[in-house]
C-alpha positions as a Markdown table, in Angstrom:
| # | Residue | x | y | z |
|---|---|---|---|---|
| 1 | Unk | 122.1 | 55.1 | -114.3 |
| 2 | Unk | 124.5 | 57.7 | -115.1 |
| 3 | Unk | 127.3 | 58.9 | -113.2 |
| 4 | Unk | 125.7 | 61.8 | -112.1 |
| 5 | Unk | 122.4 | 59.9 | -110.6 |
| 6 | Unk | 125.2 | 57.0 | -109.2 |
| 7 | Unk | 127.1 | 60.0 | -107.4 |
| 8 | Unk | 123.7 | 61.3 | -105.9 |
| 9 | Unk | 122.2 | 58.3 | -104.8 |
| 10 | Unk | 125.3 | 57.4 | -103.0 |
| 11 | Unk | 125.4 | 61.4 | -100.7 |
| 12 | Unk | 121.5 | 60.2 | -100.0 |
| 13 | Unk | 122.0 | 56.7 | -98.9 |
| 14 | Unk | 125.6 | 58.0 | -97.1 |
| 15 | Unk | 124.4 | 61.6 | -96.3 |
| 16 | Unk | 127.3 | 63.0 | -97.5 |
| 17 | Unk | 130.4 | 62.0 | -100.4 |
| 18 | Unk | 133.8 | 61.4 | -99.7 |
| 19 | Unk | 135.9 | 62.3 | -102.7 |
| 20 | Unk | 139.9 | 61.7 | -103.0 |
| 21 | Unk | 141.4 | 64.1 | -105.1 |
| 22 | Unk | 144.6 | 62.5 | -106.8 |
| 23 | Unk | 147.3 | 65.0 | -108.5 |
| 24 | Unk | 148.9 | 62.7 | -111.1 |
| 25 | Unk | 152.0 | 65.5 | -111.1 |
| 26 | Unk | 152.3 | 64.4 | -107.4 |
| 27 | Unk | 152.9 | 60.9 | -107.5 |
| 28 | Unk | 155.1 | 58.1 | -109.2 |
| 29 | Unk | 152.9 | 55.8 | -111.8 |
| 30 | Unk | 153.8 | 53.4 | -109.5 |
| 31 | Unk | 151.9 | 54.6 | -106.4 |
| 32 | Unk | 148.9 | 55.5 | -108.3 |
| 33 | Unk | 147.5 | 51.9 | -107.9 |
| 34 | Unk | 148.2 | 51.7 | -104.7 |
| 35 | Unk | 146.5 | 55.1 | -103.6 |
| 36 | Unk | 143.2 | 54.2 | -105.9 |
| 37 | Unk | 143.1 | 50.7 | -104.1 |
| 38 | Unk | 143.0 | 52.3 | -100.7 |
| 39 | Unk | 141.0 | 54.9 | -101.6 |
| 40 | Unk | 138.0 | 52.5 | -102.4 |
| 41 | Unk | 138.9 | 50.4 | -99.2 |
| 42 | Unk | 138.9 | 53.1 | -97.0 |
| 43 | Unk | 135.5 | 53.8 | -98.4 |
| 44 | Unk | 135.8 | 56.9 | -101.0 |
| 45 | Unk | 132.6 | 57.7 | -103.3 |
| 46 | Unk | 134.4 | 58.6 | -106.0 |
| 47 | Unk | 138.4 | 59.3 | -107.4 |
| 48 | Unk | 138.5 | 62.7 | -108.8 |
| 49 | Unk | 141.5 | 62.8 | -111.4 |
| 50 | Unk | 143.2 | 66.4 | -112.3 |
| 51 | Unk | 145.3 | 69.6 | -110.9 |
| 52 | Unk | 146.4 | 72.6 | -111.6 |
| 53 | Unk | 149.5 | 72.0 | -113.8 |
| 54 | Unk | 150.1 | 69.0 | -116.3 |
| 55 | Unk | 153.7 | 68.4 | -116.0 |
| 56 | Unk | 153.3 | 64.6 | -117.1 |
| 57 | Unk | 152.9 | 63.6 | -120.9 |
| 58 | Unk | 151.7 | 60.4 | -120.0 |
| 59 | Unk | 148.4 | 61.6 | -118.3 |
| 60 | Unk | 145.6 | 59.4 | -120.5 |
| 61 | Unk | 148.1 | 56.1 | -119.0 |
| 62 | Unk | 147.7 | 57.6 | -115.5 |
| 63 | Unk | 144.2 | 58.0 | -115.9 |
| 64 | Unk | 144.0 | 54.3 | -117.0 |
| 65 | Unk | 146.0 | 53.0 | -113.6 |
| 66 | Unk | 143.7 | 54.6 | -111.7 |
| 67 | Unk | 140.7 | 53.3 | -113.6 |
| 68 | Unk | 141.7 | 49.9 | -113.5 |
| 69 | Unk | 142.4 | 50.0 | -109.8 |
| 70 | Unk | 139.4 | 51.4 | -108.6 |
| 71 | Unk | 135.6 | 50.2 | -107.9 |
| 72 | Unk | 134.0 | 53.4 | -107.8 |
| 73 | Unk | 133.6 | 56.2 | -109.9 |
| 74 | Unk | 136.9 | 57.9 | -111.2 |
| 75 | Unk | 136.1 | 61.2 | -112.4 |
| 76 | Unk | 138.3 | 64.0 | -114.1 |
| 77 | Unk | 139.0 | 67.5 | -112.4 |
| 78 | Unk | 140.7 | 69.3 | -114.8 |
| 79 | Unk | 143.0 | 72.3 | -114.5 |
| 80 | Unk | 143.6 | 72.0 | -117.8 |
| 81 | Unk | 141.9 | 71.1 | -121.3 |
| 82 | Unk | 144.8 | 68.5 | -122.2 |
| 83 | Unk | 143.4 | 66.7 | -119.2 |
| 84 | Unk | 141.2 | 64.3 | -120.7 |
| 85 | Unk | 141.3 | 60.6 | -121.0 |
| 86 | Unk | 138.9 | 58.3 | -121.8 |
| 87 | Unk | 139.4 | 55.5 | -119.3 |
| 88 | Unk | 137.4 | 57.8 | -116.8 |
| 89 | Unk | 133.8 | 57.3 | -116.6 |
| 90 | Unk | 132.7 | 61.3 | -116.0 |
| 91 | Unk | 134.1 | 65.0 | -116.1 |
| 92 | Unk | 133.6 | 68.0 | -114.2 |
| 93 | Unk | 133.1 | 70.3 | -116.9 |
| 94 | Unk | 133.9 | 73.7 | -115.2 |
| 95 | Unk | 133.2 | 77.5 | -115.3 |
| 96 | Unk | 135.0 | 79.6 | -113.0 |
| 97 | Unk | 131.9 | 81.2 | -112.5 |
| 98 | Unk | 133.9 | 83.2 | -109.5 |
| 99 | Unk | 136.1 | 84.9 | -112.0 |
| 100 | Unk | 135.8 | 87.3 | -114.8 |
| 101 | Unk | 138.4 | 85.3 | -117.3 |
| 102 | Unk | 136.2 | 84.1 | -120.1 |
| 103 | Unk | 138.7 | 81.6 | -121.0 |
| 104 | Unk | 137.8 | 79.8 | -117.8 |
| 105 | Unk | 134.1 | 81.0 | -117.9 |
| 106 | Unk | 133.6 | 79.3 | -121.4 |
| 107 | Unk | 136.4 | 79.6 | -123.7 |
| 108 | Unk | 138.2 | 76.3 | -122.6 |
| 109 | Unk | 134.7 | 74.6 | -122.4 |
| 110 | Unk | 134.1 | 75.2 | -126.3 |
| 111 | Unk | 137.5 | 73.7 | -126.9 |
| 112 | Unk | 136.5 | 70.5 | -125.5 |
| 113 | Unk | 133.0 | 70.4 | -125.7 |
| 114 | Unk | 133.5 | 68.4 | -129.1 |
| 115 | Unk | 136.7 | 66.1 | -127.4 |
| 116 | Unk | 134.9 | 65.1 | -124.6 |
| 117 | Unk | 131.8 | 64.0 | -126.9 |
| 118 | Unk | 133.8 | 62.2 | -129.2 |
| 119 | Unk | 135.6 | 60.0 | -125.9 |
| 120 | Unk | 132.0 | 59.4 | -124.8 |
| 121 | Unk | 132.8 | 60.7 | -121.0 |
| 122 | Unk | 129.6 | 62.2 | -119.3 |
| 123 | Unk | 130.4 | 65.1 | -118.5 |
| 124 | Unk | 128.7 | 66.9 | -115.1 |
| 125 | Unk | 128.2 | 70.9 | -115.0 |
| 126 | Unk | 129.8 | 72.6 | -112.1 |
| 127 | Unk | 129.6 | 76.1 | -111.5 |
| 128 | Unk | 133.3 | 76.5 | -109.7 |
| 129 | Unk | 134.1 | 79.1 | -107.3 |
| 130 | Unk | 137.3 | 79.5 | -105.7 |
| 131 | Unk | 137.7 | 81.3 | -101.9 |
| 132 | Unk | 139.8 | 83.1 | -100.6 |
| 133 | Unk | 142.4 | 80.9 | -98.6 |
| 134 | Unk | 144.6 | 83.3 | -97.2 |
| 135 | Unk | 147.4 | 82.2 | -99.8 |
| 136 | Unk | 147.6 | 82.6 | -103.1 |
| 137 | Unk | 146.7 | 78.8 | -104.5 |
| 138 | Unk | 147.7 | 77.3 | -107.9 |
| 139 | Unk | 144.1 | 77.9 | -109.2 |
| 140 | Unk | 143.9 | 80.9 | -108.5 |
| 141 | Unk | 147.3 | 82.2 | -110.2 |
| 142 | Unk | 147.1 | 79.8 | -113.1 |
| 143 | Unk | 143.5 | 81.4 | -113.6 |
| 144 | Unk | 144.8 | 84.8 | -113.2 |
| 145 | Unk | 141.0 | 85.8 | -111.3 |
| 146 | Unk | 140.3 | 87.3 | -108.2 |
| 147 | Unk | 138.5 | 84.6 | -105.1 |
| 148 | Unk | 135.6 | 85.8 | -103.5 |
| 149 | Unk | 136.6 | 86.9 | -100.2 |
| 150 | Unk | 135.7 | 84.5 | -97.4 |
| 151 | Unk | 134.0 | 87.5 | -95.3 |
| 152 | Unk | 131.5 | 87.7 | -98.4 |
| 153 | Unk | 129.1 | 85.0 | -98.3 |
| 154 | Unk | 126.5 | 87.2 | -99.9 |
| 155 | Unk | 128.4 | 87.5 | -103.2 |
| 156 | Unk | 129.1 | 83.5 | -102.9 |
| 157 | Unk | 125.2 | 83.2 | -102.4 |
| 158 | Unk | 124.5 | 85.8 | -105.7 |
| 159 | Unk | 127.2 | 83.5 | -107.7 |
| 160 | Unk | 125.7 | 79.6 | -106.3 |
| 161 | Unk | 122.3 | 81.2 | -107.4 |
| 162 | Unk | 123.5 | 82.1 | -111.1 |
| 163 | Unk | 125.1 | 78.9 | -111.5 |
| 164 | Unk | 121.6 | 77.1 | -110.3 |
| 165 | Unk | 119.9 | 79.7 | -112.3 |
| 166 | Unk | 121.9 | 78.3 | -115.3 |
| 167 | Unk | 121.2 | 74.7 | -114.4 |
| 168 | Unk | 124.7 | 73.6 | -113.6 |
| 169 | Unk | 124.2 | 70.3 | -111.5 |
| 170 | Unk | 126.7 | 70.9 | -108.9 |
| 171 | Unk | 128.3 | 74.0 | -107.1 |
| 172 | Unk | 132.3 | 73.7 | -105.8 |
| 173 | Unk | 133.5 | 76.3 | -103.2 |
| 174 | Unk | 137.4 | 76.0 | -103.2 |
| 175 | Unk | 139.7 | 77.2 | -101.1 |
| 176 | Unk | 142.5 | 75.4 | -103.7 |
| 177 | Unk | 145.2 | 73.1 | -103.2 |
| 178 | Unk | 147.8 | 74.0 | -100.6 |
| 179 | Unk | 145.0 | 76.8 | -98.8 |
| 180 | Unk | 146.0 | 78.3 | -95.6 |
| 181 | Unk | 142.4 | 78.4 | -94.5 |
| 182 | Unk | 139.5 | 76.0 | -95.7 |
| 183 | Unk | 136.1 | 77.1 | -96.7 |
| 184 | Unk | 134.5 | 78.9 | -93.9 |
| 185 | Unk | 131.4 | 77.3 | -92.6 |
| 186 | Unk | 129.6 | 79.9 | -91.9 |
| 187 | Unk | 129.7 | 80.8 | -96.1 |
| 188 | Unk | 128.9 | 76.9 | -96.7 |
| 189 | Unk | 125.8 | 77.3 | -94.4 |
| 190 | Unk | 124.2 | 80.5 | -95.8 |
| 191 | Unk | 124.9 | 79.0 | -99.4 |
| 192 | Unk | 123.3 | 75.7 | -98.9 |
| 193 | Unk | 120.4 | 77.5 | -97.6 |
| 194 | Unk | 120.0 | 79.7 | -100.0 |
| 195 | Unk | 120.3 | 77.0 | -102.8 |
| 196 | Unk | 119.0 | 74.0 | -103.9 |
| 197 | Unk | 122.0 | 72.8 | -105.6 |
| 198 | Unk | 124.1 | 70.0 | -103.8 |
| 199 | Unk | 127.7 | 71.5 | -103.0 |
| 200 | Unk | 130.9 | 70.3 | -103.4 |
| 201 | Unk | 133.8 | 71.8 | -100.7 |
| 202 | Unk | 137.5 | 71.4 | -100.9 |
| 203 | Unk | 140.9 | 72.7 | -99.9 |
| 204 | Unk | 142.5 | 73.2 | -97.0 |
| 205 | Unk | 141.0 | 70.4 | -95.0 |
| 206 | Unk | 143.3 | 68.7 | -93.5 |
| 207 | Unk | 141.5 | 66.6 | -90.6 |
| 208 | Unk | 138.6 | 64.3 | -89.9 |
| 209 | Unk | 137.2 | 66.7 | -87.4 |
| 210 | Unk | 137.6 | 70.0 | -90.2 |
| 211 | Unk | 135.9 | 67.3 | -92.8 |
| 212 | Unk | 132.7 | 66.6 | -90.8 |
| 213 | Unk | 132.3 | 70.3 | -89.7 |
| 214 | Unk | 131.8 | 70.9 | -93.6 |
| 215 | Unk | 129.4 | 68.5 | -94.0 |
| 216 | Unk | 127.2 | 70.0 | -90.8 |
| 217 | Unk | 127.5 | 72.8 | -92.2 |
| 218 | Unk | 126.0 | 72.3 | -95.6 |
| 219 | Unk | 128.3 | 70.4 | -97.6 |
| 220 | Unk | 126.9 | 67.3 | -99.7 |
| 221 | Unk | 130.4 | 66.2 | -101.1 |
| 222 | Unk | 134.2 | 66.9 | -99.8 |
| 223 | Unk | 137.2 | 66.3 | -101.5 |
| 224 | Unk | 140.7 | 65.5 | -99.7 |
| 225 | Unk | 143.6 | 65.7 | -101.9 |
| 226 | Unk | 146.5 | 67.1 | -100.7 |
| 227 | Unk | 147.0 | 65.5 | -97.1 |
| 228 | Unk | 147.3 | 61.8 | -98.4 |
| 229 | Unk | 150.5 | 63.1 | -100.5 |
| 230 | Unk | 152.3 | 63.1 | -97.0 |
| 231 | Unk | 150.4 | 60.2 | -95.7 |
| 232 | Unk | 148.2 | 57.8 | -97.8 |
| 233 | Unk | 147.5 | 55.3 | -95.3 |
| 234 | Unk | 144.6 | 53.9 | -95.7 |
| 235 | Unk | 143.5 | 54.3 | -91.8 |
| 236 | Unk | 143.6 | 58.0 | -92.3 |
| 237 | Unk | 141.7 | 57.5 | -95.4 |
| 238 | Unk | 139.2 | 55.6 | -93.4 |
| 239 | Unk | 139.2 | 58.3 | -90.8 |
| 240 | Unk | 138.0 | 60.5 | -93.5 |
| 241 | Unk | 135.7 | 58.5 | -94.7 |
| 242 | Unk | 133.9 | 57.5 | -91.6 |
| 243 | Unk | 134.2 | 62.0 | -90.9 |
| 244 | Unk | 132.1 | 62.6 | -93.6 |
| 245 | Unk | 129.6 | 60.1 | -93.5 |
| 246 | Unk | 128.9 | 60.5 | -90.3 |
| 247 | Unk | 129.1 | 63.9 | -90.4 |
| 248 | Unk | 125.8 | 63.3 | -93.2 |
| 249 | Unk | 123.9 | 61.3 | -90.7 |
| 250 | Unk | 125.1 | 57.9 | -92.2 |
């Protein structure tokens, strides 16, 4: 079973995947155990690796800590194309679908295409749209492309479409890391319904309660990130957790 299938199987059986996003830039390589360990206690689906910057040098040994202290699926996010390692089992390979850069649209994915091959990590197409936040968020100025507007969720349907049209397997809708506002879910609804493609949602969600209206609202996978920076407890984890899947109908 591939990663993929493994990752799908578990938003059936759960109703919906709980995903921690961890920033290697954000935390000591000491810590990194610890906040892959409660990740998978608290009940995550999967560890999504990556971020906007790569400030470390030492990122394929982060990679590995993470790996080795985790029972579920650690999968990279990459803001960048020297964020690859192979001690992770699957990729996100990105467009920014959103934006007009072809760098990010396919110039970066021709780079690596051949890398990511050669370390044998699967990778998973994902048609990647970033939403207007209300702040301007690291992806969006590293990207240097405009977000669709979070009072458009007709060109958000147009662009999920394309992406499904192209047979990308997955569809993220971020708001980016440190977003004022999260994903509306009025735009998660009318995309999810007008698609067939499972969606990913992430940014600016920053409790339980915001967590499992996504999922209501359309959502088949969230991702947390920057709220266990300030508090990785594994009880909030679990709060998270427990959100989400319930919020699927597990």
């Amino acid at each position: 079973m591939t990663i993929f299938e493994t990752l799908i199987e578990s938003q059936k059986k759960r109703g919906a995947g709980f995903w921690v996003l961890i920033d290697p830039d954000k935390w000591r390589p000491a810590q990194l155990a610890d906040i892959a360990a409660s990740a998978c206690e608290a009940g995550a689906d999967a560890i999504l690796v990556g971020g906007s910057l790569l400030l470390s040098s030492h990122f394929d040994r982060l990679v590995g800590i993470i790996k080795k202290n985790s029972n579920v699926p650690v999968i990279l996010f990459p803001g960048d194309p020297a964020q690859l390692s192979d001690h992770a089992d699957a990729i996100l390979f990105l467009s920014l679908i959103s934006g007009r850069n072809p760098a990010y649209l396919i110039g970066d994915q021709v780079k690596v295409a051949p890398v990511i091959k050669s370390l044998k990590i699967e990778p998973i197409s994902v048609g990647y749209m970033l939403i207007e936040s209300g702040v301007v968020t690291s992806a969006e100025f590293m990207s240097d492309t405009k977000p669709i507007p979070r009072r458009k969720a007709d060109i958000a349907k147009a662009t999920a479409l394309s992406a499904e049209y192209f047979g990308m397997k997955l569809i993220y809708l971020e708001a980016g890391s440190g977003a004022k506002e999260a994903v509306p879910e009025t735009m998660i609804t009318e995309v999810h319904e007008y698609v067939s493609t499972p969606i990913i949602v992430g940014g600016g969600i920053r409790t339980p309660e915001q967590a499992e209206k996504k999922v209501r609202a359309g959502a088949s996978f969230v991702v947390i990130g920057n709220v266990f920076e300030n508090d990785n407890n594994c009880s909030v984890m679990r709060a998270f957790a427990s959100a989400i899947h319930t919020g699927g109908g597990s």
